[in-house]
N, C-alpha and C positions, 0 to 999 in steps of 0.2 A: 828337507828330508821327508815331512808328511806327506806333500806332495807328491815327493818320488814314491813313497810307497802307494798311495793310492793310485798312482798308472800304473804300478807292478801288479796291484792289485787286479784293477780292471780286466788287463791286460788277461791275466789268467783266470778269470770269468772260462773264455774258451777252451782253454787247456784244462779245465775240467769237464766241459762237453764231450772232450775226447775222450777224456781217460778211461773212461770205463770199457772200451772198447778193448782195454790193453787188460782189463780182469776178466777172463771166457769165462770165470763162471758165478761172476754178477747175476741178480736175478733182476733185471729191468723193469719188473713189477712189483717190487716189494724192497723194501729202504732197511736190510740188514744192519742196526748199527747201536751202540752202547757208548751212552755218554754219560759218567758217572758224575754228582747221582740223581741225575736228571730224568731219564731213560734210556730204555731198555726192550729191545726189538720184542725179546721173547714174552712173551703170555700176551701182553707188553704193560712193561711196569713204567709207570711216570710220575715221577715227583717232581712236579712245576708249580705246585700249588694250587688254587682257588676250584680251576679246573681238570684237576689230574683223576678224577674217574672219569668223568662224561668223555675225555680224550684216549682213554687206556679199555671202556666198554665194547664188549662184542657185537653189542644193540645198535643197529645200524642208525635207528632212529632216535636212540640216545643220544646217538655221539652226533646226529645232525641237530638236535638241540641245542646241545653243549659250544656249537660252532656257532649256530647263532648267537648265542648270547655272547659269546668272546667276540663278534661282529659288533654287538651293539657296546662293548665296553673298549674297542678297537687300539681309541688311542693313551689307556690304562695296561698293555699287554706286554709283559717282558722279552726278551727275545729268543728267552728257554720255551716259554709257553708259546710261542709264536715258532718255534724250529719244531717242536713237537707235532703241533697243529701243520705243519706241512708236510710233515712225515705221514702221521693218521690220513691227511685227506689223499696222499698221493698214494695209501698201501691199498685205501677204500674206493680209488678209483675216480675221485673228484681231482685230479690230474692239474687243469691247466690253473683251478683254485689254489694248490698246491703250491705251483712256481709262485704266484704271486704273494702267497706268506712266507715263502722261502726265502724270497728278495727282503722281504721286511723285516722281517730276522734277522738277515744278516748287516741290514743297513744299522736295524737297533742295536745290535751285537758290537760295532761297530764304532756306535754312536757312546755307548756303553763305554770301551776301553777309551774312547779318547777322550774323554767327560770324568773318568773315573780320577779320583786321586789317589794315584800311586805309590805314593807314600802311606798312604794308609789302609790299605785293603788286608791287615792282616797274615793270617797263617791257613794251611789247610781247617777246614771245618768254618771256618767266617766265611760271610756271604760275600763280600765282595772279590777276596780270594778264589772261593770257587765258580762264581759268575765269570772272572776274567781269563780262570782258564778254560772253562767251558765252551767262549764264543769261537778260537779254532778246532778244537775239534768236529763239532757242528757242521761247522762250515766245510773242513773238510771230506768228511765221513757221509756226510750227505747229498753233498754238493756234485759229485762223480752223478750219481744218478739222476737227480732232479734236472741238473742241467744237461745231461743227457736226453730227455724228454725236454728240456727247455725248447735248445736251440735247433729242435727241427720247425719252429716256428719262429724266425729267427721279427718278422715284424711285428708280431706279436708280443716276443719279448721286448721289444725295444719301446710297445707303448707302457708294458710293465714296467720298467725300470724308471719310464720317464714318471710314471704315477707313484714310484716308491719316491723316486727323486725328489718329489713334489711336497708329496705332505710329509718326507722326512725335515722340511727344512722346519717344519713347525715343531720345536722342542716340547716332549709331555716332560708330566712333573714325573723326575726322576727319579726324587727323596721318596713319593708317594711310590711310586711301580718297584722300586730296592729297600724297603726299610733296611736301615742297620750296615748301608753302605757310604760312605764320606766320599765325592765328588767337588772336582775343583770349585773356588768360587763363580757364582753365577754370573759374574762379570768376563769369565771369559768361554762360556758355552755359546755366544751366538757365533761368533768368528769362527772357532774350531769347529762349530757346527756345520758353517758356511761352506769351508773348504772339503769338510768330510759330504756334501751335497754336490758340492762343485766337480771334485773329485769321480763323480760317475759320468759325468760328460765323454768321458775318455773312452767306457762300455758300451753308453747309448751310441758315439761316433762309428764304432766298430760295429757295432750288431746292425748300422745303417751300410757302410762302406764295404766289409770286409764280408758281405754275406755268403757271396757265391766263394770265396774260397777256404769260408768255414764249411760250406758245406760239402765242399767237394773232399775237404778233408775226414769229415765223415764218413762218408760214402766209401772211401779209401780204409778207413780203418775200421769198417763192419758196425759204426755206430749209429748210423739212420737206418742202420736195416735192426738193430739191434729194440730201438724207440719207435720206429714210427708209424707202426703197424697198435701200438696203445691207445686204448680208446679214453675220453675223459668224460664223464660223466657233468651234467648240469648242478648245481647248487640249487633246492629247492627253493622258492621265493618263500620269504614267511614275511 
């Protein structure tokens, strides 16, 4: 069954490249969206924790600080504060940085629900409760746009995802990045890991094989003219 879901999964990786094609009045440059109580497009409010100013400031050079240092604590980072941070970098114009926390996100988010113990996460206002409903929304509310801007580079995405692939299969400390959340025993995180790693083989195949008729499906439905004309901006080196 995990496995069927993660080809369903993959599988509609594309079908959100499209989609936004079918909302006319998307704004392709800016990630309108509200995940309680996470963040919040407007002013923009973010409650992810350690780093929710430095992600939420109007200071350009603030908030490329704040990126750094989330860079150097990389593999410490939730997937709240990692969906946020590709939100900021794709509204600020650091674009193709953007897909790449977006993927990580959603691999941790991911990695999160199936790692979690379910049995014990709680009610509304407990962290594990609002962690687990948080990871689709994310994904979805986001995911229309980003991957919209993804997959006009569709070889590009495919060395992303093989790089999410890669160092997702290295489990961080979970207990450490969730206080106050109960996750199965650690005897059975590397398998379920495995499979949730293995599981994107499916995306990478497709974004290799099915290029020319994803994109022609775009082209088709007004979403490469919608994205591809977006410019991305460099990451400073620090």
């Amino acid at each position: 069954m995990k496995t069927l879901f993660l080809t369903f999964l993959a599988i509609n990786f594309a079908s959100f490249a499209l989609k936004a094609a079918q909302q006319p009045d998307i704004n392709s440059s800016h990630i309108d969206v509200y995940v309680t109580p996470y963040y919040n497009s407007k002013s923009p409010e973010v409650s992810v924790g350690r780093f929710s100013s430095g992600l939420a400031t109007a200071k350009e050079a603030d908030f490329l600080t704040t990126i750094a240092e989330m860079k150097k604590d990389w593999d410490r980072l939730t997937f709240p504060e990692l969906y946020v941070g590709a939100i900021r970098l794709y509204d600020l114009g650091y674009r193709k940085e953007a897909v790449y926390w977006f993927y990580s996100a959603q691999y941790r988010g991911r990695q999160f629900g199936v790692l979690l113990d379910q049995t014990k996460i709680g009610s509304i206002g407990d962290p594990g409760f609002e962690l687990l409903h948080a990871q689709n929304p994310f994904f979805q509310l986001v995911g229309p746009c980003i991957n919209g801007y993804a997959f006009g580079d569709m070889d590009g995405l495919a060395k992303i995802v093989e790089r999410v692939q890669k160092e997702g299969r290295q489990i961080p400390d979970l207990q450490a990045a969730y206080p106050g959340v109960t996750f199965k025993s650690k005897s059975e995180w590397q398998s379920a890991n495995t499979e949730l790693a293995d599981g994107m083989n499916q995306l990478i195949s497709m974004l290799k094989e099915k290029k020319d008729d994803i994109k022609r499906q775009r082209i088709e439905r007004g979403v490469e003219e919608k994205f591809s004309k977006l410019p991305s901006k460099e990451l400073p080196s620090r």
